[in-house]
N, C-alpha and C positions, 0 to 999 in steps of 0.2 A: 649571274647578272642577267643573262637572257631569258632564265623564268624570271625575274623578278619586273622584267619588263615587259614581260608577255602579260602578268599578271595584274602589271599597271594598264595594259591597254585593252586587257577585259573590263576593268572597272567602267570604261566609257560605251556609251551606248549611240546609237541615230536619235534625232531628233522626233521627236513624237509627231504623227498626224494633226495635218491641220494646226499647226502651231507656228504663228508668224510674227514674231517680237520684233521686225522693223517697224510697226505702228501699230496704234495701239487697240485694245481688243475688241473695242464695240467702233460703229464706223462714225468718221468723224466726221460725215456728212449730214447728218441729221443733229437739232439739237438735244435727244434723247441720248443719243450713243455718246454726245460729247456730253453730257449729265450726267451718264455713268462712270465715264472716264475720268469727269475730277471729278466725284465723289471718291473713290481711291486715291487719285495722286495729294488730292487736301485733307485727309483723314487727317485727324488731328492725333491720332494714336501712332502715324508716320514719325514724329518726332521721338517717341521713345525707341528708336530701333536704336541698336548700339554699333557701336563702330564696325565690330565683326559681323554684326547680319549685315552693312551696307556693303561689307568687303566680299562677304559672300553674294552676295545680288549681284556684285558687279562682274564678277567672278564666274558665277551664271551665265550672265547676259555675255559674255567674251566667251565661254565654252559655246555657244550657242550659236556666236559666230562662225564659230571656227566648224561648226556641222557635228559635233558632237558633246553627250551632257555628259553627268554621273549614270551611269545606270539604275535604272527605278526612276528616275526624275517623271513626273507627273506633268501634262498639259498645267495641272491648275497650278504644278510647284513654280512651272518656269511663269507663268500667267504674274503668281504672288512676286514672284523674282523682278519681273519687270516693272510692276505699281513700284515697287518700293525704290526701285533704282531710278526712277523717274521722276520720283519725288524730292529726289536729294540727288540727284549728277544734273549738270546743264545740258541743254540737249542740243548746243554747239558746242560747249567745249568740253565737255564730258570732265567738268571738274566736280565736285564734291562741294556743293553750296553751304552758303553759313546760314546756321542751323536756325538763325532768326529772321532768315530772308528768302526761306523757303516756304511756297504756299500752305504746307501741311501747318506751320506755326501762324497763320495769320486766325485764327478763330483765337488758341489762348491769350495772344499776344492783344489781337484786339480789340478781347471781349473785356479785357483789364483797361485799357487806354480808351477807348472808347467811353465804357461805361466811367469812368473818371469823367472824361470831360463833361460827361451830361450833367455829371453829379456837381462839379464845383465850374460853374460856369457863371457866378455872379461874380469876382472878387476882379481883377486886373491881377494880380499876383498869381491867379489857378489859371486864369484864360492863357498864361503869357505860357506858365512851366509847361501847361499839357499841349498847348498847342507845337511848344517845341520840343515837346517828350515825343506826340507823337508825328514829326516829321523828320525827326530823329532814328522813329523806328519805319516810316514811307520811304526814307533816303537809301537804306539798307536794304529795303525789299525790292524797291528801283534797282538798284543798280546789281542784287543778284538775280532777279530774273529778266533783264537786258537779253536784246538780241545778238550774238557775236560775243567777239575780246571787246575790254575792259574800256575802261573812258578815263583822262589824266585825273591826277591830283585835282589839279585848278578846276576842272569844268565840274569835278564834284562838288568841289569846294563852294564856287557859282549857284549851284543847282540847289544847295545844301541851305543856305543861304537867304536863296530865292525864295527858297518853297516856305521856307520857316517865316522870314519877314512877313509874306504874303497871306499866311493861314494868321499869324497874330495881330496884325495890322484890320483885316478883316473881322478877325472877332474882337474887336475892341472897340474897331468904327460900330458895330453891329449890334455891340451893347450899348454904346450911346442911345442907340437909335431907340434900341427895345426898350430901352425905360420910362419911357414916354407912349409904351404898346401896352398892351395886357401882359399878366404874366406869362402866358401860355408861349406868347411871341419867342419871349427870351430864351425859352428852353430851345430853338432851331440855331440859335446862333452857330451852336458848333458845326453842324451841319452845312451852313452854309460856308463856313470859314475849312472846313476840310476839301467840300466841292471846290473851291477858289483853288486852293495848294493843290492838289490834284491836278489844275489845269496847268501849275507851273511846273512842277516838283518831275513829274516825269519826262516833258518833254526837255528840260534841262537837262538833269539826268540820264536820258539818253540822246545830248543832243549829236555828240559823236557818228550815231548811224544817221541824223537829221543833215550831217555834213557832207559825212563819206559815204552816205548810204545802206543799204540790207544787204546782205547776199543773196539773190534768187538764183533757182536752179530750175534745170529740168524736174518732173516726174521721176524720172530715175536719179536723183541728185546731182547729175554732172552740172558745174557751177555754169552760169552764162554771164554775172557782173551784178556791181556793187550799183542800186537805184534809191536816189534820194525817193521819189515819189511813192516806192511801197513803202519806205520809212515811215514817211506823212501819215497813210494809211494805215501801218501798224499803229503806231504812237496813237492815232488818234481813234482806234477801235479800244485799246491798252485803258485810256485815260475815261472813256464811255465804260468800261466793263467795273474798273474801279472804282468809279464815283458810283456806281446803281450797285456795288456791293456795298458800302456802307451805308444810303440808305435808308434801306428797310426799319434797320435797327434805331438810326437816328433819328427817323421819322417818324415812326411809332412811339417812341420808347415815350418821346414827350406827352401824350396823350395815355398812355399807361398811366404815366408817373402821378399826372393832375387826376386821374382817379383816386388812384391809390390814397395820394397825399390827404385825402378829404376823409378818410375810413378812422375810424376809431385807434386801431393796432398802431396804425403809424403816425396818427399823434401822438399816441404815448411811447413809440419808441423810433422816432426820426432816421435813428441811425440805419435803421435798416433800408434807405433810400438807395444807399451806393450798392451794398452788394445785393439787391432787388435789380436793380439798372445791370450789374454786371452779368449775370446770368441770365437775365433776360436779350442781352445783345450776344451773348454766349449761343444761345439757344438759337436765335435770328441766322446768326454767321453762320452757323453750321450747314445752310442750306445756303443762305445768300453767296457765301462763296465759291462751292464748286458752282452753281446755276447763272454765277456772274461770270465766272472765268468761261463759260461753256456758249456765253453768247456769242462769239465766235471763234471757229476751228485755231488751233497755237498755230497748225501747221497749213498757214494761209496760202491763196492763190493769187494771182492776177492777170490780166487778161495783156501779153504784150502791149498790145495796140495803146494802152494807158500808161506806159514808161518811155522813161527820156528819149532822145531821138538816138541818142549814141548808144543806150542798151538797146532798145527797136534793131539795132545795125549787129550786134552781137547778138542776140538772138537770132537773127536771118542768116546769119552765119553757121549754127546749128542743124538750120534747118528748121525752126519755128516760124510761122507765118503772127499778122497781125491778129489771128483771133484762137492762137497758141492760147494755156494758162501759161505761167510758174511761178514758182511756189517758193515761200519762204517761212522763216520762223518769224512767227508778230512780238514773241517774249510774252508775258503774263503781268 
């Protein structure tokens, strides 16, 4: 039993040089470093990892805690260890996200939904289904990458609700309107009706931390209290980075499309409109997303002196003065 444990504790090695997996690999002060940082955690090939590589990532990342790997483990293994665990565990509760609410699936997820609504945006029957297909699939990704524990039943239920009412109500007044515009007009409608739900869907959604507040912390994470006002500031950085990732794709795609539509090929064969639109917002997302997420750091700051007067009091407590940061998760 004593070789056998001896032989178990050769297997583990020291952490390799220069390897530091509490954050993340390029700095996330610049928006360069945080460009390259969700260009891996939103890889849209993150989604095919199977249950055992996220077991073993995590697995990793808790050897790694503990000050010791597998022996042989490589800077770039534990490096790959980390993108993938990051991609799929919450980075406050360290749970294991659903697999359609995690950043890595919003390109194939969107580039289908999306390119639908561009495609079938004359009818009332297509505006009503897609618009509440896809706040169906926002309500989902809302509430898995939230900042903190979870939000009730009911205030989903609200949020759920809201955001859907809001996006098809919009695109319906919006098609009235266009039809009395050029055609070119009608193809933004969705666009502007996904912008609207956006401005509902999330802040309902997480209206829980809008109540009770973020968790901010020191630099070195010791907690110092729960502040509605970085909420405000999360949510409302969250709701700008989401509305400019869609977008590109919704914004151009329409001015594509009236090209296109006018060419010989796609007179005679119309159909090819949807899946042209689908992979053309495919193609869009793949960049619009990590470049949107990265317009500002997840792992935000703020300057005491701008929170409540009774966190001000809790921090002074620490030992932070008024022109202190700390720092919180803003969510994604």
């Amino acid at each position: 039993m004593a070789r056998d444990q001896g032989e178990s504790r050769g297997e583990m090695s020291e952490l390799p040089l220069g390897v530091d997996l509490s954050k993340p690999r390029w700095s996330q002060e610049t928006y360069s470093g945080r460009s390259r940082h969700f260009f891996t955690i939103t890889n849209p090939l993150n989604v095919l990892a199977t249950t055992g590589q996220l077991d073993k990532a995590r697995t990793m990342m808790e050897q790694y805690k503990s000050g010791q790997v597998p022996s042989g483990t490589t800077a770039d293994q534990l490096w790959a260890a980390k993108h993938l665990y990051d991609s799929a565990y919450h980075p406050d509760t360290g749970e294991k996200m659903f697999l359609l609410g995690r950043m890595s699936a919003q390109v194939p997820c969107n580039m289908a939904i999306t390119g639908a609504m561009l495609t079938f945006y004359r009818t009332t029957p297509a505006v009503v289904f897609w618009q509440w297909f896809n706040q169906t699939f926002n309500a989902v990704v809302n509430y898995t990458n939230r900042s903190g524990d979870g939000t009730s039943t009911k205030q989903l239920a609200t949020a759920y609700c809201a955001a859907t009412g809001t996006a098809t109500l919009t695109a319906l007044a919006f098609n009235v309107l266009a039809k009395q515009a050029p055609p070119l007009i009608g193809r933004f409608v969705p666009a502007v009706a996904v912008g609207a739900a956006n401005c509902v869907n999330i802040p309902l959604m997480r209206q829980k931390e809008l109540k009770e507040g973020i968790l901010v912390t020191k630099e070195d994470g010791t907690p110092v209290a729960y502040s509605k006002a970085t909420a405000k500031q999360a949510i409302a950085q969250v709701v700008g980075s989401r509305i400019a990732m869609a977008m590109p794709a919704m914004l151009s795609a329409p001015f594509l499309m009236q090209h296109l539509e006018k060419k010989p090929f796609m007179k005679r064969m119309p159909y090819l409109s949807a899946p042209i639109q689908i992979l053309y917002v495919g193609f869009t997302l793949v960049f619009a997303t990590p470049l949107c997420c990265a317009l500002f750091p997840q792992r935000s700051s703020i300057a005491v002196s701008r929170l409540e007067s009774d966190v001000q009091a809790e921090a002074k407590k620490l030992g932070l003065t008024g022109s202190s940061r700390v720092f919180y998760n803003k969510g994604l």
